[in-house]
C-alpha positions as CSV (number, residue, x, y, z in Angstrom):
1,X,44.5,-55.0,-63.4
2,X,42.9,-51.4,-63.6
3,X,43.0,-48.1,-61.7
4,X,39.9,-48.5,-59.5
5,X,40.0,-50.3,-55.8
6,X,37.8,-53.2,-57.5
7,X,39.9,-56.0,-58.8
8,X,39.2,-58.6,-61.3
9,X,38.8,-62.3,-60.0
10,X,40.1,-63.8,-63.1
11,X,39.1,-67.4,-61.8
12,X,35.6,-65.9,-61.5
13,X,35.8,-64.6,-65.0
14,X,37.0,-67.6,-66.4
15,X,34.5,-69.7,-64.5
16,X,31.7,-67.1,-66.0
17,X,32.8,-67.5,-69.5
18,X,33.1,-71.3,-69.3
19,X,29.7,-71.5,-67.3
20,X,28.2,-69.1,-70.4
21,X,30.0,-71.5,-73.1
22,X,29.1,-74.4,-71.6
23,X,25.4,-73.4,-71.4
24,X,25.1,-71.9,-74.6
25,X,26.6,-75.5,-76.8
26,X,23.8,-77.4,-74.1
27,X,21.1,-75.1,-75.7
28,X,22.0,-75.3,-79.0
29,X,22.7,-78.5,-79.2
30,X,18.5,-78.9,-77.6
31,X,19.1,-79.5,-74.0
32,X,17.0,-76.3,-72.9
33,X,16.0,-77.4,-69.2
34,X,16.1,-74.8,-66.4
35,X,18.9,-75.7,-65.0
36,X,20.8,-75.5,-67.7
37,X,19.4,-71.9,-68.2
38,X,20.0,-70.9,-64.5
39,X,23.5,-72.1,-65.0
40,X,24.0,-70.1,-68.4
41,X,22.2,-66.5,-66.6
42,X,24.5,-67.0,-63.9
43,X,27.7,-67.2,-65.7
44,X,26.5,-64.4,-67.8
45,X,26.1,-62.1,-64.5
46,X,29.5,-63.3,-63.6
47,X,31.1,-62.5,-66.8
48,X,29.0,-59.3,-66.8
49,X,30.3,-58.5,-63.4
50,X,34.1,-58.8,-64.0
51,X,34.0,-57.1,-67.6
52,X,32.6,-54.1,-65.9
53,X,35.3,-54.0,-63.8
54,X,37.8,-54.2,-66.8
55,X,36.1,-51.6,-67.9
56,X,35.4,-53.8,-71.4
57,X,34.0,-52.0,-74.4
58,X,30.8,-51.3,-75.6
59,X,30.8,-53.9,-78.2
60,X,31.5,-56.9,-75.5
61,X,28.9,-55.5,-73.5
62,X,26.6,-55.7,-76.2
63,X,27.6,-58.6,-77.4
64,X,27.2,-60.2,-73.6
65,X,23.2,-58.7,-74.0
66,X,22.7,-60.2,-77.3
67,X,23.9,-64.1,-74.8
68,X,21.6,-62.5,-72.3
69,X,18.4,-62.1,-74.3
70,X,18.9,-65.4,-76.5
71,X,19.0,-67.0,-72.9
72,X,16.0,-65.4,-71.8
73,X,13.9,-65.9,-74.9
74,X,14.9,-69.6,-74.5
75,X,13.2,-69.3,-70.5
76,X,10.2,-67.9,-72.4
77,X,9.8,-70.9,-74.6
78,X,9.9,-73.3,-71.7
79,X,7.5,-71.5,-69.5
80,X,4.9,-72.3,-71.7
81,X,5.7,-75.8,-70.8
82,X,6.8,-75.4,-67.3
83,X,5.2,-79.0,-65.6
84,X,4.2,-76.8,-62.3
85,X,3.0,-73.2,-60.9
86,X,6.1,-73.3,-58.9
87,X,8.5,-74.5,-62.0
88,X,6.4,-70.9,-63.6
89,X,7.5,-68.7,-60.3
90,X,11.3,-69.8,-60.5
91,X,11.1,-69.0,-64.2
92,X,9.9,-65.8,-63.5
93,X,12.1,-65.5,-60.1
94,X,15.2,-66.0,-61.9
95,X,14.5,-64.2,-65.9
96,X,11.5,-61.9,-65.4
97,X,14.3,-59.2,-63.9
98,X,13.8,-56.7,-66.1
99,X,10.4,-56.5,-65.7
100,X,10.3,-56.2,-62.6
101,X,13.1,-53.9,-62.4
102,X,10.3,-51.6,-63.8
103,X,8.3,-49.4,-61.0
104,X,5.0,-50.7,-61.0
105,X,5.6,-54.2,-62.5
106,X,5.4,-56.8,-59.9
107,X,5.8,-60.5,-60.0
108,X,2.1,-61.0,-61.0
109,X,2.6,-58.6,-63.9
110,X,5.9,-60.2,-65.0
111,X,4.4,-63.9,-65.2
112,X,1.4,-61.9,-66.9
113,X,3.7,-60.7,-69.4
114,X,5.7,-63.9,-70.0
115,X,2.4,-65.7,-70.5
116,X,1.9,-63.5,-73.4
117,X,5.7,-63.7,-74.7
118,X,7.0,-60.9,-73.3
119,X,10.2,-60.3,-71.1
120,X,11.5,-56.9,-71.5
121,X,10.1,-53.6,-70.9
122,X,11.1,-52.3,-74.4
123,X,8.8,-55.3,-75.8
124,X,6.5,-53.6,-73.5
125,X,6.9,-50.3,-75.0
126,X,6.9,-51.0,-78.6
127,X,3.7,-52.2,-78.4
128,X,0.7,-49.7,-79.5
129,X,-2.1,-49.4,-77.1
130,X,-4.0,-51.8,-79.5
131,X,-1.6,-54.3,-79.2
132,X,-1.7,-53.8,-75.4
133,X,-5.6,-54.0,-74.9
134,X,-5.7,-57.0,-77.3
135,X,-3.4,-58.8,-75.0
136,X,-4.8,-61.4,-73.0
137,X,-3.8,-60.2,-69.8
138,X,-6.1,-59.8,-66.4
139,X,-7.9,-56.5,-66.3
140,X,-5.7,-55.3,-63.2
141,X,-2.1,-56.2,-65.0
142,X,-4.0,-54.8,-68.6
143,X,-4.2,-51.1,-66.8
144,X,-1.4,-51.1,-65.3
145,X,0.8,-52.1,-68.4
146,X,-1.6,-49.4,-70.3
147,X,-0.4,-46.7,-67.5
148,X,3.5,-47.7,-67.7
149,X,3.1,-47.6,-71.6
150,X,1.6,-43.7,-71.5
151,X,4.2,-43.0,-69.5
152,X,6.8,-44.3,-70.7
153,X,5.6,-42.5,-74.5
154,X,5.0,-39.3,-72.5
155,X,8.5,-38.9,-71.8
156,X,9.7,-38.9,-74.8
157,X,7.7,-36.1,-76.2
């Protein structure tokens, strides 16, 4: 199917797309449970996987981020919920991956930051260190989200 040695499983790809469709009429149609999330992250990687392998254009892959983060935002809205610690630890296990794809931001940090509503790193970084020290967050994770945010801003300059 392309030039490279990697070939596209098209049953996989069709499996991820159906796995993502499937998900995505559950959770707009109100069944937001965790396994229905799992199920829609996972045929999102799987789509994810074989589009990059097709090479697929920036505007799918964009488009596939936009499934990604309404997925994730809809983990964020049932950890708050979550029935047990260890229902809040598969939550995080399974959609706190950027965060902790960040040096420095462990799983303690992530379920910090999902406590407070935040998934991603650039919600992370478009915060002003106000915003940061006014967020309730253990004095430990507060720091070290303060010394990722410097950082991160130093770079830039």
């Amino acid at each position: 199917m392309n030039d490279n040695n990697l070939t596209v499983n098209e049953d996989k790809l069709r499996g991820g797309l159906s796995s993502v469709t499937q998900a995505l009429d559950e959770l707009i149609g109100g069944n937001v449970t965790l396994s229905v999330l799992e199920s829609a992250l996972q045929g999102h990687d799987d789509l994810l996987e074989q589009l990059s392998l097709l090479n697929a254009s920036n505007s799918s892959l964009e488009a596939l981020s936009h499934i990604e983060r309404f997925i994730i935002d809809q983990a964020l809205d049932i950890y708050s919920s979550a029935n047990s610690d260890s229902q809040k630890d598969q939550i995080i296990e399974c959609f706190a991956h950027h965060l902790l794809a960040v040096e420095g931001i462990g799983p303690a940090t992530a379920k910090h930051l999902f406590e407070a509503g935040i998934a991603y790193p650039d919600d992370v970084f478009d915060l002003t260190t106000t915003d940061i020290e006014n967020l309730s967050l253990p004095t430990a994770s507060k720091a070290r989200i303060l010394a990722l945010h410097e950082h991160y801003h130093s770079q830039g300059d």
